[in-house]
MARRO-547282 format. One record per residue (C-alpha): x, y, z; residue in three letters. Coordinates in Angstrom, 2 decimals. Example, Ala and Ser with C-alpha at 12.3 -4.5 7.8 and 13.67 -1.06 7.14 Angstrom:
MARGU         u         v         w    aa
MARGU     12.30     -4.50      7.80   ALA
MARGU     13.67     -1.06      7.14   SER
//
This chain:
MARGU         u         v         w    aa
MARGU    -61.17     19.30    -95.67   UNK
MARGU    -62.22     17.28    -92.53   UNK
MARGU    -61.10     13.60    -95.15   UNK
MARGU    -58.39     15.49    -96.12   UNK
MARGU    -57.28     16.22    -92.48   UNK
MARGU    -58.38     13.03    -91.71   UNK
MARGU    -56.41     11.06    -94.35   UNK
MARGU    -53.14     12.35    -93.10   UNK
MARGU    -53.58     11.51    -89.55   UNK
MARGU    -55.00      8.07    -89.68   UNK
MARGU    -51.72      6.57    -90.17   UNK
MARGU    -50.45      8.57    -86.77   UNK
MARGU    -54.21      7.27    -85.24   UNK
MARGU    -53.24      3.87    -85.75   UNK
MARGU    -49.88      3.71    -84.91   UNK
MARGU    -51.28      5.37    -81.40   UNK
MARGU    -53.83      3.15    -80.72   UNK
MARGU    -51.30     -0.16    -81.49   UNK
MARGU    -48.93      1.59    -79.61   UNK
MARGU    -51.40      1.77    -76.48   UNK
MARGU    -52.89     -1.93    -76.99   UNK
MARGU    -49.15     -2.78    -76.90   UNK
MARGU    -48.75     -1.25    -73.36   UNK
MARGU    -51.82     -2.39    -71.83   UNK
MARGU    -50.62     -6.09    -72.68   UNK
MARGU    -47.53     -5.27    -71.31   UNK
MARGU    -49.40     -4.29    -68.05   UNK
MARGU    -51.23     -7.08    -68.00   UNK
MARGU    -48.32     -9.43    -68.73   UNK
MARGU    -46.48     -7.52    -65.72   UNK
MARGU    -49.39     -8.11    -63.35   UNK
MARGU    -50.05    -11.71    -64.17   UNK
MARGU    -46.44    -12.27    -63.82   UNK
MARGU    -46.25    -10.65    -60.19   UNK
MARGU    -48.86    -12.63    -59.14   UNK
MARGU    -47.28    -15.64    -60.00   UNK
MARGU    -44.55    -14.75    -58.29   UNK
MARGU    -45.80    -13.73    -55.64   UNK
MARGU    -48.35    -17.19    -55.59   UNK
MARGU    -45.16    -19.07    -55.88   UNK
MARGU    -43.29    -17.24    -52.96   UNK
MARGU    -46.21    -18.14    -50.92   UNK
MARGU    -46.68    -21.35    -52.00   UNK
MARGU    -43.04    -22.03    -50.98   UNK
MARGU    -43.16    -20.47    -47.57   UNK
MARGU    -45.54    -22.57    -46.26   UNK
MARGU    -44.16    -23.76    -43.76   UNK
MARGU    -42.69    -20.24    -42.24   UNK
MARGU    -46.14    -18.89    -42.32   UNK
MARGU    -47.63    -21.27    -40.15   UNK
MARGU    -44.97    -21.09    -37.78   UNK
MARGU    -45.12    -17.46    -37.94   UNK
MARGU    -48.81    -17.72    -37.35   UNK
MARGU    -48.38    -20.81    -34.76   UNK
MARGU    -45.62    -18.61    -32.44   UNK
MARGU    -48.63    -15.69    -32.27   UNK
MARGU    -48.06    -13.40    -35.72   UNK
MARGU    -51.39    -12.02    -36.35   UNK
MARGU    -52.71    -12.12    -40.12   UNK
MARGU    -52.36     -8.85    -40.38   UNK
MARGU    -48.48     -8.81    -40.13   UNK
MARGU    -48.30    -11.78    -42.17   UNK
MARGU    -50.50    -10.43    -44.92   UNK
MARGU    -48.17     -6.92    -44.37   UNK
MARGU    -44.88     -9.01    -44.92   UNK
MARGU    -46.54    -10.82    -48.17   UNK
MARGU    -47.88     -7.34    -49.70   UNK
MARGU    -44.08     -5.56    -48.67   UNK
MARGU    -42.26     -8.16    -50.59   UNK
MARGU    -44.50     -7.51    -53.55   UNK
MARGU    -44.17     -3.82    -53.44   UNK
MARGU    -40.23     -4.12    -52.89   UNK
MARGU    -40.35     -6.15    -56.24   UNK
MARGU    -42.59     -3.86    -58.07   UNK
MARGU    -40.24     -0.36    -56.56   UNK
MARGU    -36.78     -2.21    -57.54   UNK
MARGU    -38.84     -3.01    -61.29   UNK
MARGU    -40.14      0.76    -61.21   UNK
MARGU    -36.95      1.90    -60.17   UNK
MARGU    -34.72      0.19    -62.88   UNK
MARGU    -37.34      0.92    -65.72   UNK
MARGU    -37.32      4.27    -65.24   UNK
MARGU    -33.49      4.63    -64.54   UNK
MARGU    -33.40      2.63    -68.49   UNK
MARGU    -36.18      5.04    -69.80   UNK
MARGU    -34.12      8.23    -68.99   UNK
MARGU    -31.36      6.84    -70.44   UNK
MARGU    -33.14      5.79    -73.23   UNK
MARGU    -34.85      9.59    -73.98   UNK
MARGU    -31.40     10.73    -75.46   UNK
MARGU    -31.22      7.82    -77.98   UNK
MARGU    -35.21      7.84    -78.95   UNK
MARGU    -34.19     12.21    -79.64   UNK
MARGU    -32.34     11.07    -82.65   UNK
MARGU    -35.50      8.86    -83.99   UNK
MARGU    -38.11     11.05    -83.34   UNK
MARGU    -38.64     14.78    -84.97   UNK
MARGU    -40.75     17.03    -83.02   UNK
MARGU    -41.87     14.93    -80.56   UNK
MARGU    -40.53     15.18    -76.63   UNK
MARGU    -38.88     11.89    -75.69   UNK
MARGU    -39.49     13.31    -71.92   UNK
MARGU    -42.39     13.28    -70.37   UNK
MARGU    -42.65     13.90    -66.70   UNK
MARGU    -46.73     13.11    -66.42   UNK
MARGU    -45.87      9.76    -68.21   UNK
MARGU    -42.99      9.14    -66.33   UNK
MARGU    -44.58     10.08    -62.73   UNK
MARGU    -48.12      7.81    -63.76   UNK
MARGU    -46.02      4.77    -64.50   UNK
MARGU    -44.29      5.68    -60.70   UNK
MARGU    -48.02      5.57    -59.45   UNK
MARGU    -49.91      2.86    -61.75   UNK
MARGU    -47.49      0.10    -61.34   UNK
MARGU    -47.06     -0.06    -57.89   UNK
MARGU    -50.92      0.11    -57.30   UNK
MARGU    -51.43     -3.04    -59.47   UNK
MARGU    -48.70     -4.89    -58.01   UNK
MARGU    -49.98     -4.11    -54.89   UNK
MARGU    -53.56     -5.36    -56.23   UNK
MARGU    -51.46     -8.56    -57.71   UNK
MARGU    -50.79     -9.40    -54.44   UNK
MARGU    -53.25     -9.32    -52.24   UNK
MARGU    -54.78    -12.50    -53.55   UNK
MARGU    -51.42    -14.17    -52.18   UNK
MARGU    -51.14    -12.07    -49.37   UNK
MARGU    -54.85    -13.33    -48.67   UNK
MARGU    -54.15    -16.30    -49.01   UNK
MARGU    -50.77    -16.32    -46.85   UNK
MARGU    -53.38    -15.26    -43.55   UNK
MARGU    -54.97    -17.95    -43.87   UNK
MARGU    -52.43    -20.80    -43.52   UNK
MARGU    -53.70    -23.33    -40.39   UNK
MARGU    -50.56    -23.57    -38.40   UNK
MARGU    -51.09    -27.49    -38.13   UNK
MARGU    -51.20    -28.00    -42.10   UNK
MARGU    -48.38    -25.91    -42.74   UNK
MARGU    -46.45    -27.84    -40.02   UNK
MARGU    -47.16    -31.07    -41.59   UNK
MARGU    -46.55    -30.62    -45.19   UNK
//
């Protein structure tokens, strides 16, 4: 019985477990993709950094205005995939049978993973933004 049982939910196993490697690519796409960003947005404002950090900014605020860009771009990303996945629960109801298209502890972990590992994508940047010498920065 247990092969029997076994037989009939392999196909469902598998489509699971691509479904899941799918997602954590997409994750790690999403977070590689932030960083850049967020490397690039650094890499860019030099220049305001160091005079930010020449005219007495401490790194702290400096690494606080880096991280609160990156979690603005992560809330408006969480914000508008969620806004599409609600909408898109009344047209996945007509492919699914018997399965809930609504989940709220799916729906409120995505609200709290995402924004943690943007904020983890950028604090290398954010790092990285405190410690800008004002002369160099000035120069360039």
């Amino acid at each position: 019985m247990d092969e029997v049982v076994a037989a009939s939910t392999s196909r469902a196993a598998f489509s699971m477990t691509l479904l899941m490697a799918f997602a954590f690519v997409a994750l790690v796409l999403a977070v590689i993709g932030l960083y850049a960003l967020m490397s690039h947005s650094v890499q860019q404002r030099t220049q305001e950094m160091g005079i930010r950090m020449a005219l007495g900014a401490v790194p702290a605020e400096v690494r606080g205005l880096v991280l609160g860009q990156g979690l603005r771009l992560a809330g408006a990303g969480v914000a508008g995939g969620i806004g599409a996945a609600l909408a898109l629960t009344r047209v996945m109801d007509n492919l699914v049978c018997g399965v809930s298209t609504y989940d709220p502890q799916v729906f409120s972990a995505v609200v709290l993973l995402l924004p943690g590992v943007a904020l983890v994508a950028a604090c290398i940047p954010a790092r990285r933004a405190t410690r800008v010498n004002p002369l160099d920065a000035l120069r360039s």
